[in-house]
C-alpha positions as CSV (number, residue, x, y, z in Angstrom):
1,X,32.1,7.3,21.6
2,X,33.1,8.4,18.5
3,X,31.3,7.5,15.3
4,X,32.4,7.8,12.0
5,X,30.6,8.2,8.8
6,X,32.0,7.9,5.6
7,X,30.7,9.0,2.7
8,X,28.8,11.9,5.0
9,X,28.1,14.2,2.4
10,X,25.5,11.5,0.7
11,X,21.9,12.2,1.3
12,X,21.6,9.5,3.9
13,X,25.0,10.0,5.6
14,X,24.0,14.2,6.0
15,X,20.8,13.5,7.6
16,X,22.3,10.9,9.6
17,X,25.1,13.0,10.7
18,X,22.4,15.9,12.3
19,X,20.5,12.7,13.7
20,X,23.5,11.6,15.7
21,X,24.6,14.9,16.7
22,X,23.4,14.8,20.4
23,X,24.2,11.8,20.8
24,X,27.9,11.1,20.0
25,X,31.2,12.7,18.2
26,X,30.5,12.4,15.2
27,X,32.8,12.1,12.8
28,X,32.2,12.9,8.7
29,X,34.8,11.6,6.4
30,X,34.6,12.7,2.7
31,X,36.8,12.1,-0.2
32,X,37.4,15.7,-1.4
33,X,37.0,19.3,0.0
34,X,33.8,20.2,-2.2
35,X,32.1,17.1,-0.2
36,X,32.7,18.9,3.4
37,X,32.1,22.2,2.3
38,X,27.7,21.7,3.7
39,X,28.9,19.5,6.7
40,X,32.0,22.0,8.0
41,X,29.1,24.5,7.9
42,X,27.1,23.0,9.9
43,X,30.4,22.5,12.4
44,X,30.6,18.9,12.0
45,X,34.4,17.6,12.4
46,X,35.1,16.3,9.3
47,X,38.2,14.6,7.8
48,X,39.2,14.6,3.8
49,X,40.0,11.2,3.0
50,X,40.6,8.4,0.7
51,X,39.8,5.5,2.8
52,X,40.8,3.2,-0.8
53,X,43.8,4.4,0.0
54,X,46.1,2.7,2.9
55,X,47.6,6.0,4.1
56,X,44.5,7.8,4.2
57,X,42.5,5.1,5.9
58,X,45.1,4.7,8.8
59,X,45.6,8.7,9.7
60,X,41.6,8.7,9.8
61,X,39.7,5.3,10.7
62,X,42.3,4.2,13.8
63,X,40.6,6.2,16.8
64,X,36.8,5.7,15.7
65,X,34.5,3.0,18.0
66,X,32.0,2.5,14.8
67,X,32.1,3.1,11.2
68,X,28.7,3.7,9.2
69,X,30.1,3.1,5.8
70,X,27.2,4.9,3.0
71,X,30.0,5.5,0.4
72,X,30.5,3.4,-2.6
73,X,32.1,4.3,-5.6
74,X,31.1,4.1,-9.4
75,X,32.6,5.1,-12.9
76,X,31.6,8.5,-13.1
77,X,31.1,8.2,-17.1
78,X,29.0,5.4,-17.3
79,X,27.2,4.9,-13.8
80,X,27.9,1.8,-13.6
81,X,30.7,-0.7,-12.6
82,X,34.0,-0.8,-13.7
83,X,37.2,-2.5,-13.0
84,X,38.6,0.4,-11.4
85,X,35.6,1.2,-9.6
86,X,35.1,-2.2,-8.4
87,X,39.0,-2.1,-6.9
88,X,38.1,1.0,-5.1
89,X,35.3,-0.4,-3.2
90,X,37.0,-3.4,-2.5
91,X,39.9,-1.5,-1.1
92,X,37.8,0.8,0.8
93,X,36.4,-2.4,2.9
94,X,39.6,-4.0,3.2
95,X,40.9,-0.8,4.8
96,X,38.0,0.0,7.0
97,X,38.2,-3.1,8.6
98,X,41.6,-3.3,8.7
99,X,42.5,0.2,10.3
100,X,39.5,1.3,12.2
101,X,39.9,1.0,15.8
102,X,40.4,-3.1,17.7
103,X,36.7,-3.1,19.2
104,X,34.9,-1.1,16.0
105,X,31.4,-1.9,14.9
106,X,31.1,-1.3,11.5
107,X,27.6,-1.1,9.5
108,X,27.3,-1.3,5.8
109,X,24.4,0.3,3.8
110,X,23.6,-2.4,1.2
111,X,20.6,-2.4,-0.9
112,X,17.2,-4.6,-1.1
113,X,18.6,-5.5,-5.1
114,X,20.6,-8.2,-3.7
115,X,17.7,-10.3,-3.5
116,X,17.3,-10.0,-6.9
117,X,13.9,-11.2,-8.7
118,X,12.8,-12.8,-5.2
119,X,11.5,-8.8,-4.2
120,X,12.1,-7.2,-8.0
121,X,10.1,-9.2,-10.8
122,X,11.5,-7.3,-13.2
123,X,15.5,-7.6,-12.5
124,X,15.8,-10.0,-15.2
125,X,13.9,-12.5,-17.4
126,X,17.1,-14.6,-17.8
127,X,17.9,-15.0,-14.3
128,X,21.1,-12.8,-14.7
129,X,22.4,-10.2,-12.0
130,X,23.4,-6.5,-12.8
131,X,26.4,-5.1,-12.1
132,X,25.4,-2.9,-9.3
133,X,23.6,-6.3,-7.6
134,X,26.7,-8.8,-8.2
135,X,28.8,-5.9,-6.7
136,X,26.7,-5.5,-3.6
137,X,26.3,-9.3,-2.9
138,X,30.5,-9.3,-3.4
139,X,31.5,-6.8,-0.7
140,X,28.6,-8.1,1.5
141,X,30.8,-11.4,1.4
142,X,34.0,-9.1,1.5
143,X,32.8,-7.1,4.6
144,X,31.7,-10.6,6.9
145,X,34.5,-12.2,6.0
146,X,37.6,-9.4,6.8
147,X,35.6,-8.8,9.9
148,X,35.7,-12.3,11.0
149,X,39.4,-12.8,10.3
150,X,40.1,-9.4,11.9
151,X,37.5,-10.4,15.3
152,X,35.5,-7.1,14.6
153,X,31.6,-6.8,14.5
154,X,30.0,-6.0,11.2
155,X,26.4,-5.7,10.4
156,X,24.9,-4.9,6.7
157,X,21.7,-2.9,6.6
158,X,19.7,-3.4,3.7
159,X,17.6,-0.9,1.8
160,X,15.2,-0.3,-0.3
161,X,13.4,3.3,-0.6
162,X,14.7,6.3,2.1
163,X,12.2,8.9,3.2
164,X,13.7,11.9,5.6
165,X,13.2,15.2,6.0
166,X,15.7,16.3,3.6
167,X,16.3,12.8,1.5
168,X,15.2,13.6,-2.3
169,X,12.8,10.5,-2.0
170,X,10.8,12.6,0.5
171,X,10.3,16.0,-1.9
172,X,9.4,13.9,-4.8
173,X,6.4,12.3,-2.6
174,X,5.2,15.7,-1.5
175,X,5.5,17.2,-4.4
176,X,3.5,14.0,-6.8
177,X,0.9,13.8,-3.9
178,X,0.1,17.5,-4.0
179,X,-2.1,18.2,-6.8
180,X,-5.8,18.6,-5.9
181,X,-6.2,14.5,-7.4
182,X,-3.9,11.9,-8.1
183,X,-4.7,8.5,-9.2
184,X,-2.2,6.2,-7.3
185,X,-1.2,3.0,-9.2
186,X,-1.0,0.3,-6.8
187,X,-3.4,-1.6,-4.3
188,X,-3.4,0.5,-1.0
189,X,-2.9,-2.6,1.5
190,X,0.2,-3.6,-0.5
191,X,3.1,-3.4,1.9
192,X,5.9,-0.9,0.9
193,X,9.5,-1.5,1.8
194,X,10.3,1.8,2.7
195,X,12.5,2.7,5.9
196,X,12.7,6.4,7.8
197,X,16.2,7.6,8.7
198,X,14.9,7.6,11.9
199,X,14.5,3.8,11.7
200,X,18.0,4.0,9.7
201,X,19.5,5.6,13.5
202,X,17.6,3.3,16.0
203,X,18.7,0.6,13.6
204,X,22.1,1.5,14.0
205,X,21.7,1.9,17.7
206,X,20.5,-1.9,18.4
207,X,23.7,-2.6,15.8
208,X,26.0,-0.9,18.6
209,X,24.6,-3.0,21.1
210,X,27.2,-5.5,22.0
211,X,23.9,-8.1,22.4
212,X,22.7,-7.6,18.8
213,X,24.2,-10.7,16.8
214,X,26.8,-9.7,13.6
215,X,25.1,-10.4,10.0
216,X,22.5,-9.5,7.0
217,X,19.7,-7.8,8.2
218,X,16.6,-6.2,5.8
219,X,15.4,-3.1,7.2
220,X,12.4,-1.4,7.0
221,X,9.8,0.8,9.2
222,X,8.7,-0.8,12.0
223,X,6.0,-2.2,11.7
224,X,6.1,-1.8,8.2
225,X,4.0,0.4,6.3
226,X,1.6,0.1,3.7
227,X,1.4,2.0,0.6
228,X,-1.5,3.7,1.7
229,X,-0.1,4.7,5.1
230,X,2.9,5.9,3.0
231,X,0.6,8.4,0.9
232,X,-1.5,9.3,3.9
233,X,2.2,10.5,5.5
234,X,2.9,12.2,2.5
235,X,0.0,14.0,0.6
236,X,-1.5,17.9,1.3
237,X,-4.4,17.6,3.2
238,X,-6.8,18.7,0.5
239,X,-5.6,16.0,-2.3
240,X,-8.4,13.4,-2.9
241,X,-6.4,9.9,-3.4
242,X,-7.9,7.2,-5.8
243,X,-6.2,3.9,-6.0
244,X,-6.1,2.0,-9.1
245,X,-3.5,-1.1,-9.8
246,X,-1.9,-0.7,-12.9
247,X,-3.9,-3.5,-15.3
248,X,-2.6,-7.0,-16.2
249,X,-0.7,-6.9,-19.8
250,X,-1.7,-8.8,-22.0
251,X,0.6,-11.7,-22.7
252,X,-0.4,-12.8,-25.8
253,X,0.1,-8.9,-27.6
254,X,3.0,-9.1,-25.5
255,X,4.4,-12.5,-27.0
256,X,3.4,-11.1,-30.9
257,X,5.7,-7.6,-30.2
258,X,8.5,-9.7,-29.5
259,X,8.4,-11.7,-32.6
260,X,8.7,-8.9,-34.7
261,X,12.0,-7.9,-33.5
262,X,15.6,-9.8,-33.5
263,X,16.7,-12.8,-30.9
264,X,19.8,-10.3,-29.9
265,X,17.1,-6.9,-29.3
266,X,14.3,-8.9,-27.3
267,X,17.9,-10.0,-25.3
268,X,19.4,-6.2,-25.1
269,X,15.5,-5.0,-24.1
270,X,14.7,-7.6,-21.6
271,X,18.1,-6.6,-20.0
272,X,18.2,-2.7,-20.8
273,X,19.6,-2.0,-17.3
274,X,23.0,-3.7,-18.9
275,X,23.0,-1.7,-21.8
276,X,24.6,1.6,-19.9
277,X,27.7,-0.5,-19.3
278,X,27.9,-2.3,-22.1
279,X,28.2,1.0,-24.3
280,X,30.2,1.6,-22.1
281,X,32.4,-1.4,-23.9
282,X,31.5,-1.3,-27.3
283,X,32.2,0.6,-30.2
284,X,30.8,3.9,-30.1
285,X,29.6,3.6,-34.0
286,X,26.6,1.0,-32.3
287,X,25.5,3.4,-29.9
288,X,23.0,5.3,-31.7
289,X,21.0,2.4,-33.1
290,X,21.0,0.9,-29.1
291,X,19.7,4.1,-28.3
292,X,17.1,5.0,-31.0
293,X,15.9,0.7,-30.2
294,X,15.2,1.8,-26.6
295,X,13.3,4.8,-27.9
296,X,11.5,3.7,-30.2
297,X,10.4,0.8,-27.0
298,X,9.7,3.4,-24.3
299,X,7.2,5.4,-26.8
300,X,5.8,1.9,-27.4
301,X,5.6,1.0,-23.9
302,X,3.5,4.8,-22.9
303,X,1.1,3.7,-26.0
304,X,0.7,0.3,-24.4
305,X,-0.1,1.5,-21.0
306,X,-2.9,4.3,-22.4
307,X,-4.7,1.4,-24.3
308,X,-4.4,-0.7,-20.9
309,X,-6.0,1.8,-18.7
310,X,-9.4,1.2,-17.2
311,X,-12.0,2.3,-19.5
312,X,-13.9,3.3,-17.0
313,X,-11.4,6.0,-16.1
314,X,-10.2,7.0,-19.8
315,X,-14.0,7.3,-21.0
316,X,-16.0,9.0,-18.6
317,X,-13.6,11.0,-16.6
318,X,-11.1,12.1,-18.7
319,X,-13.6,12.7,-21.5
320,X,-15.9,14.3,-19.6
321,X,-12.8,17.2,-18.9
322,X,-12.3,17.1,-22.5
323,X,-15.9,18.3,-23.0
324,X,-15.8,20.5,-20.4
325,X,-13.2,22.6,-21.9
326,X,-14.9,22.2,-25.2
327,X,-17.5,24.3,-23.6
328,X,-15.6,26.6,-22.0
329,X,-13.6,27.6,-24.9
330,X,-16.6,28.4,-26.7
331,X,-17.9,30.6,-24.2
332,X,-14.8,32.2,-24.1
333,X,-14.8,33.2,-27.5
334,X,-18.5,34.2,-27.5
335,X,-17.5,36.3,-24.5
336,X,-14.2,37.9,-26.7
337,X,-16.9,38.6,-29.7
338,X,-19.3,40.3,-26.9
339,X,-16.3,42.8,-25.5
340,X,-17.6,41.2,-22.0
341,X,-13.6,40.0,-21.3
342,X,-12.5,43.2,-22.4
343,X,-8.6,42.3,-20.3
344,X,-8.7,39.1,-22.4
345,X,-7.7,37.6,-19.5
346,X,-7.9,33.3,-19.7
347,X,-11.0,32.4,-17.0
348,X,-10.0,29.4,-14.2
349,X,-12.8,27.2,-15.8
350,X,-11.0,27.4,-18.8
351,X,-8.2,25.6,-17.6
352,X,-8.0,22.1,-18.6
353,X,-9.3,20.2,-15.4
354,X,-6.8,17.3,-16.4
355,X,-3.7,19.6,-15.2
356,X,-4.9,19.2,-11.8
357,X,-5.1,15.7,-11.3
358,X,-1.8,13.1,-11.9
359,X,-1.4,9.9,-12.4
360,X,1.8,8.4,-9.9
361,X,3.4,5.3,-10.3
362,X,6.7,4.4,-9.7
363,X,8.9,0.6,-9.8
364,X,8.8,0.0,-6.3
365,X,5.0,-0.6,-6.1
366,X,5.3,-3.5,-8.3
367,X,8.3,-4.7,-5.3
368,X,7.4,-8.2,-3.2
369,X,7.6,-7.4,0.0
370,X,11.1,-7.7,1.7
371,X,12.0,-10.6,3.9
372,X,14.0,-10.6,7.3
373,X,15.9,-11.6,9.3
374,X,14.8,-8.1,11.2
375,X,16.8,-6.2,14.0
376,X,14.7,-6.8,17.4
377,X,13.2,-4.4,19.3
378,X,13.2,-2.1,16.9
379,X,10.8,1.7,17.7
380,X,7.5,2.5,16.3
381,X,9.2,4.4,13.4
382,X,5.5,6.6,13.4
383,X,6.3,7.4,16.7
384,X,9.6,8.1,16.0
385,X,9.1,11.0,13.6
386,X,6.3,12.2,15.7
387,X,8.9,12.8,18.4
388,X,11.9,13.9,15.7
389,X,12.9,17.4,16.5
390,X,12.9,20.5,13.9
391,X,16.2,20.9,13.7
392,X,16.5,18.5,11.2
393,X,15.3,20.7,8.4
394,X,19.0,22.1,7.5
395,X,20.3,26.1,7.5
């Protein structure tokens, strides 16, 4: 069989290339040379293509049995939507399902910001969808609907977080979780939405399954994990973990901020994720005030969160480092005065004890949990990476 995978030289489509090595021709498809310079390296067959583009999509979709589609294209100035942009994706489904082989499966990586303020509380407070969201949703629709005119068998996949080996997701984990304490922001038993491209693989194998029904499906690890199995999976063996939920706000300071700005700011602020675009619109003389506004909030926001932390936390603990390098600074210089550090040299205690512990929080811990439908009979994804073989970690 062969299976194509376009958009190859994205994080998930690389590691999902070496995952499906052994077990059918795989095929990378990229849109320019500089994308298939890693992936001809590593002696993957892989075609230069513009599937956007009728030509392009005919000379290389025609022979494949599957398609794994992880490409989709933004404006590169903006990062966000545009017309052109949106016309390119468009066309790239269009042509997938229209030229790749009679009998094709073809799988669509969507994302889990399609449901919107249902998993994300804070997508919007005036029930508005981004661009990237309102895009998603559209080709979702696009995809289902080409393949049933064309007979073929689509599925859509989708995504929130992916951890792998080699997926950026993964390293920032390790690297958060590797202090010798970090205070985790969230409740441990929460459920996490995260998927494994492991799961992402035996996903797509149940997809390829002439059995498994066509349609939307959310996937995640199976079963899915907690937060706390997540930084159990992820953390140095030495790191001591304490979990503490980021505190309630306070509405009512939160209702008297907004008063003192404009109707149109508390709009822009409540919405910043459509700000990108919109300068990408607007005059370029009102960009600088946008920018120095959201600013001018995120300082405000850090402030807000310090005076929100546990008490608790801020007075004891961190004051009690505080005093302990009040100490050892004055040792220090009695020891300087007394020639008894004659190399100068900076002792360990001296150190500030707060550089060794973090703080980690990130968006996705304040994420309801994902709802199905779910692929069947999907693998313990635990087991799964248990059984995942070294040559994963790339030359």
């Amino acid at each position: 069989m062969k299976l194509g995978i376009i958009g190859a030289n994205s994080n998930v489509g690389t590691e999902l290339s070496f995952l499906f090595k052994n077990n059918f021709d795989v095929i990378t498809i990229t849109r320019n040379q500089l994308g298939s310079i890693f992936l001809k390296y590593h002696d993957f067959p892989c075609r230069i293509s513009d599937v956007s583009n009728e030509t392009d999509a005919k000379e290389s979709l025609s022979d494949l049995n599957s398609v794994i589609i992880c490409s989709y294209a933004i404006d590169q100035y903006s990062g966000s939507q545009t017309r052109s942009s949106q016309k390119i994706n468009e066309d790239m489904i269009k042509n997938i399902v229209k030229f790749s082989n009679t009998d094709s499966t073809l799988i669509y990586f969507s994302t889990i910001r399609t449901f919107s303020n249902n998993i994300v509380p804070n997508t919007s407070n005036f029930g508005f969808k981004s661009s990237f969201e309102k895009e998603k949703i559209h080709l979702e629709k696009l995809l289902l609907n080409e393949s049933q005119k064309n007979k073929k068998r689509a599925f859509i996949l989708r995504m929130s977080q992916v951890f792998g080996e080699n997926q950026p997701r993964t390293r920032y984990f390790r690297d958060s979780l590797s202090k010798d304490k970090v205070v985790v922001n969230v409740f441990p038993e929460k459920i996490s939405n995260i998927v494994h491209t492991v799961t992402i693989k035996d996903a797509i194998m149940k997809c390829l399954d002439k059995k498994s029904i066509p349609g939307i499906y959310s996937l995640v690890n199976n079963p899915q994990w907690t937060w706390e199995n997540v930084i159990d999976f992820y953390k140095q063996p030495n790191t001591i973990i304490e979990y503490q939920p980021k505190p309630n706000v306070n509405l009512n300071s939160k209702k008297s901020e907004k008063n003192k700005n404009g109707l149109l700011w508390n709009l822009l602020k409540s919405n910043k994720k459509y700000i990108t675009p919109f300068l990408y619109y607007v005059s370029p003389k009102f960009e600088p005030q946008i920018q120095k506004k959201l600013a001018e909030k995120k300082m405000l926001n850090a402030k807000s969160r310090m005076n929100n932390l546990d008490n608790k936390y801020v007075d004891q603990k961190f004051q009690s480092f505080q005093n302990k390098t009040f100490e050892n600074i004055a040792k220090f210089l009695n020891s300087l005065n007394n020639d008894a550090n004659p190399n100068n040299k900076i002792p360990e205690e001296l150190i500030d004890e707060s550089e060794k512990i973090s703080v980690f929080n990130i968006e996705e811990f304040e994420f309801n949990t994902m709802p199905g439908p779910f692929l069947d009979n999907l693998y313990n994804t635990k087991k799964l990476l248990d059984n995942c073989s070294d040559d994963m970690v790339f030359r």
